[in-house]
C-alpha positions in Angstrom: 0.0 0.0 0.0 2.6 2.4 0.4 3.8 2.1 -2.9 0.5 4.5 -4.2 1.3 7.5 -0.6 2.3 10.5 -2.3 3.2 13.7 -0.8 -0.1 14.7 0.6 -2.2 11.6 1.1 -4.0 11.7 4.1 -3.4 7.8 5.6 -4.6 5.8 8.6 -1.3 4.3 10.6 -2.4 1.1 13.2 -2.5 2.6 16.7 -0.8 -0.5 18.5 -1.9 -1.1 22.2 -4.2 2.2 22.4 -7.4 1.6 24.2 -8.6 5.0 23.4 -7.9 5.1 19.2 -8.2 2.7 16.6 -6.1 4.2 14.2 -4.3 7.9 13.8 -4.4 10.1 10.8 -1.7 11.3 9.2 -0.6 14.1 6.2 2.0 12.7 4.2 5.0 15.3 3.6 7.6 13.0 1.6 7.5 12.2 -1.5 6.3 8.3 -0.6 7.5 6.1 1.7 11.9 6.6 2.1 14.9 4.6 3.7 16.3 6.9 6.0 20.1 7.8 5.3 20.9 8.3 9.0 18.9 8.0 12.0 16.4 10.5 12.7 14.7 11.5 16.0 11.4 13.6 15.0 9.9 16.2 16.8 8.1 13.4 18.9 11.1 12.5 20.2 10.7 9.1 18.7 13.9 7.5 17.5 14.2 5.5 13.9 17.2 3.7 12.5 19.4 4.1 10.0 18.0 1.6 7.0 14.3 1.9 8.1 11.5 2.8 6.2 9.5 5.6 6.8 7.1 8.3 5.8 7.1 12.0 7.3 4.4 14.4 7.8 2.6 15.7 10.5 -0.6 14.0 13.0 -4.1 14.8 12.8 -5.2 15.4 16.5 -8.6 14.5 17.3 -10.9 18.2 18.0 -14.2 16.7 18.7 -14.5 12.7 19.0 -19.0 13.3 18.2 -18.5 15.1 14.8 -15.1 13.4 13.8 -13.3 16.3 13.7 -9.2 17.3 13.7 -6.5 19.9 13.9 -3.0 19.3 11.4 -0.7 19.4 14.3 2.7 21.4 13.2 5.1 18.7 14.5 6.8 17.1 12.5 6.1 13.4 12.6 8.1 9.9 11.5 6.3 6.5 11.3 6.8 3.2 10.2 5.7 2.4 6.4 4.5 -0.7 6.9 2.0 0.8 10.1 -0.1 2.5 7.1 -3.5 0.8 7.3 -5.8 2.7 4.8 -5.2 5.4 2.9 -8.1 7.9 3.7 -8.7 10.4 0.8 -9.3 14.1 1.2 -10.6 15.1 4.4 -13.5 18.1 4.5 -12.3 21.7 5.3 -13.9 23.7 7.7 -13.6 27.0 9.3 -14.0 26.9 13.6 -13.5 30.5 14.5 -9.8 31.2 13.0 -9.4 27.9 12.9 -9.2 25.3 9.8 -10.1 22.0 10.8 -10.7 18.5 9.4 -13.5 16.5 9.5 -13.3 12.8 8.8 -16.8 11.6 6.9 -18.3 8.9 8.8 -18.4 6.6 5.6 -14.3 7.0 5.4 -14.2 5.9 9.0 -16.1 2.9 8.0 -13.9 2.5 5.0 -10.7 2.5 7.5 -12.5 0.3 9.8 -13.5 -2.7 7.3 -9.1 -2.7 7.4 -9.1 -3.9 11.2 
């Protein structure tokens, strides 16, 4: 599956031992997934070795769990290629206050479900 992320796909990555999510989303930044040159420490403070591969963008965090909404957090994020679950599609836009957020449809939720 992570032969088809681009820069910009929106993905679902496996949320291991997490009572409280399913999945997280995720905004793609590199061009695809990538073996990392050198080890790398993202802004997480997660550590990833030389040889793995990755993908980098940045977390979705969760605004409102009732109308499945989300802020692009600006950190900077690594994960593990092989943790992408779904690949989610465009997620709508909307305007809260100053604010943009995203709002993940309940039928693309379903869609990343039917992977678990």
């Amino acid at each position: 599956m992570t032969d088809i992320v681009k820069a910009g796909s929106v993905v679902a990555i496996a949320a291991a031992d997490n009572n409280t999510y399913d999945y997280y989303l995720f905004k793609v930044s590199s061009d695809g997934a990538m073996t990392l040159n050198e080890p790398v420490v993202d802004d997480y403070n997660t550590a990833y070795q030389k040889g793995s591969l990755v993908l980098k963008g940045n977390f979705f965090l969760r605004d409102n769990l009732i109308d499945m909404t989300y802020k692009l957090d600006n950190k900077s994020a690594v994960v593990y290629a092989k943790t992408v679950m779904a690949i989610c599609g465009d997620l709508k836009q909307k305007k809260r206050r100053k604010n943009i957020i995203y709002q993940l449809l309940p039928q693309q939720h379903e869609e990343i479900m039917a992977f678990f």
